[in-house]
C-alpha positions in Angstrom: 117.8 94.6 145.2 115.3 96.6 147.1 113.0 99.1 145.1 110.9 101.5 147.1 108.4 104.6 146.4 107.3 107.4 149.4 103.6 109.2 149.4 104.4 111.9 152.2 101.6 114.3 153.5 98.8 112.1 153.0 95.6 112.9 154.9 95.0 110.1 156.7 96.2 108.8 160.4 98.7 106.4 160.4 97.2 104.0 162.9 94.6 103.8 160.0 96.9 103.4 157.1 98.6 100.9 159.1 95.5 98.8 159.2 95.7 98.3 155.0 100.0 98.3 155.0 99.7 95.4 157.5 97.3 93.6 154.6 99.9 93.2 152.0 103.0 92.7 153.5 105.0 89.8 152.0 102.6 88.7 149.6 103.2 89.0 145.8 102.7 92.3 144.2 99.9 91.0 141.8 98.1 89.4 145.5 98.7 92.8 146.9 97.2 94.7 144.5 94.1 92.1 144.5 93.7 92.7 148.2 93.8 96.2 147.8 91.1 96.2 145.1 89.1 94.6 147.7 90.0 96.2 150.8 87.2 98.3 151.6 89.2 101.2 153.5 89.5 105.1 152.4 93.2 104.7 152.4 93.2 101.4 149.8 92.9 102.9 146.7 96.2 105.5 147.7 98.3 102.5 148.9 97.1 100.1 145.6 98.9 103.5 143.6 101.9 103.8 146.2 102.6 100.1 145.3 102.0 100.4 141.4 104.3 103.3 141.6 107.2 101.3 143.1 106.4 98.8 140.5 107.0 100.8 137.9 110.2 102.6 139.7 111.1 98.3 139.8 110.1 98.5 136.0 112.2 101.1 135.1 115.3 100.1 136.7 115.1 96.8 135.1 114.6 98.7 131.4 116.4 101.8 131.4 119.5 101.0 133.5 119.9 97.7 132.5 119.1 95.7 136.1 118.6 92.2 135.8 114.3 92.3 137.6 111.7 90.0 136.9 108.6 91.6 137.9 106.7 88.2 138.7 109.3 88.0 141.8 108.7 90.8 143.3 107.1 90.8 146.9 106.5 93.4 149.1 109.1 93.1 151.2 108.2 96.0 154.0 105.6 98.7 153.9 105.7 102.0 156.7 103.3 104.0 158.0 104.8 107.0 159.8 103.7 110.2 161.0 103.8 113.3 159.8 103.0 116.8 160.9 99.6 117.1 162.8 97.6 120.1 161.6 95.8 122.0 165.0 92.5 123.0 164.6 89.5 124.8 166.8 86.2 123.4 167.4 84.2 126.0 168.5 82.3 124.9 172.1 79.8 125.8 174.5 80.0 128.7 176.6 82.5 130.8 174.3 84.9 128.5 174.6 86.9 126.5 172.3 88.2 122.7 172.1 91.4 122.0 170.0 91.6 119.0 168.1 94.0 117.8 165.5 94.4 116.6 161.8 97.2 113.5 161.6 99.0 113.2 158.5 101.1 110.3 157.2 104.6 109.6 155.4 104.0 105.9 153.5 107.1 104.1 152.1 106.5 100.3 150.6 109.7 98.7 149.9 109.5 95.5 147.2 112.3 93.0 146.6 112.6 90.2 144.4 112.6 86.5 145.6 115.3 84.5 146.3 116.0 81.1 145.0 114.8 81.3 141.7 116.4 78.7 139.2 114.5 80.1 136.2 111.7 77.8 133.9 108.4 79.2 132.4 107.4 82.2 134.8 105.1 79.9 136.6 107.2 79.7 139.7 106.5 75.6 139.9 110.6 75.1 139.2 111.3 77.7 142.0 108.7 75.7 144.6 110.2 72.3 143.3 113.8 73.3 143.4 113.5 75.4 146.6 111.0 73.1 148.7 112.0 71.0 151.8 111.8 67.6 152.0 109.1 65.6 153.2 108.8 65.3 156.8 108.1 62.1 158.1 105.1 61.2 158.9 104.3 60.8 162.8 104.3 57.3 164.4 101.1 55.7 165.2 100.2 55.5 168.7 99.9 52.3 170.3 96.4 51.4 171.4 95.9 52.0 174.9 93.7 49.4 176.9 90.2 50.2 177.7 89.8 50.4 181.9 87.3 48.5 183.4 84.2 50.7 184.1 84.1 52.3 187.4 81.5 50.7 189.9 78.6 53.1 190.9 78.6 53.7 194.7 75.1 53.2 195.9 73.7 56.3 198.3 73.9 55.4 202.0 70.5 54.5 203.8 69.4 56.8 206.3 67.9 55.5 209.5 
């Protein structure tokens, strides 16, 4: 089950949101919101309340409608940065003249989902890395030894006559 929440018209480019999105895709929610604290961007502090709002939308499926959602799961499973409409504006410039130059907005969507593979246990997630871990891999062969040349024999410089 996917949970999502949308901030549309937001004043900032979406190269630049981009920059923080790419941060906290698929990590844990609780990560993501750490990094966000931390991230020291303009944008952080909208995205850190895009993402608590889709974990509440998460939160209130799981209450209210009855949906089976454990909110340690949840990982951010996709986050978008597109664009929006681009305001135009006028710079005034030397000579009478006049330079345009425009205001990029952005339409941000974070999608979270829960993850799979979870046996249950105490919340701790150590049943879900024990049940769901690979097996050892083996570890690599030792290389055989290989025998030491003999040393090279330095060439003495030719005498001149």
């Amino acid at each position: 089950m996917e949970f999502t929440a949308t901030a549309r018209y937001m004043r900032v480019s979406p190269q630049k949101a981009r920059l923080v999105l790419d941060l906290i895709k698929g990590r844990r929610v609780e990560d993501a919101l750490n990094t966000l604290a931390f991230t020291n961007k303009r944008v952080a502090p909208t995205v850190a309340k895009l993402l608590r709002s889709a974990i509440e939308n998460a939160n209130y499926l799981s209450q209210e409608k009855g949906m089976d959602v454990d909110l340690d799961r949840l990982y951010v499973k996709n986050a978008v940065a597109n664009e929006g409409p681009r305001m135009k504006r006028i710079r005034p410039a030397p000579m009478g003249r006049a330079y345009r130059y425009q205001r990029r907005m952005t339409h941000m969507e974070i999608f979270l989902a829960e993850k799979p593979g979870f046996l249950g246990g105490n919340g701790d997630g150590a049943t879900a890395k024990a049940a769901s871990s690979k097996p050892a891999k083996k570890a690599p062969a030792k290389k055989k030894a290989v025998a030491k040349k003999a040393p090279l024999k330095k060439k003495t410089p030719a005498k001149k006559k």
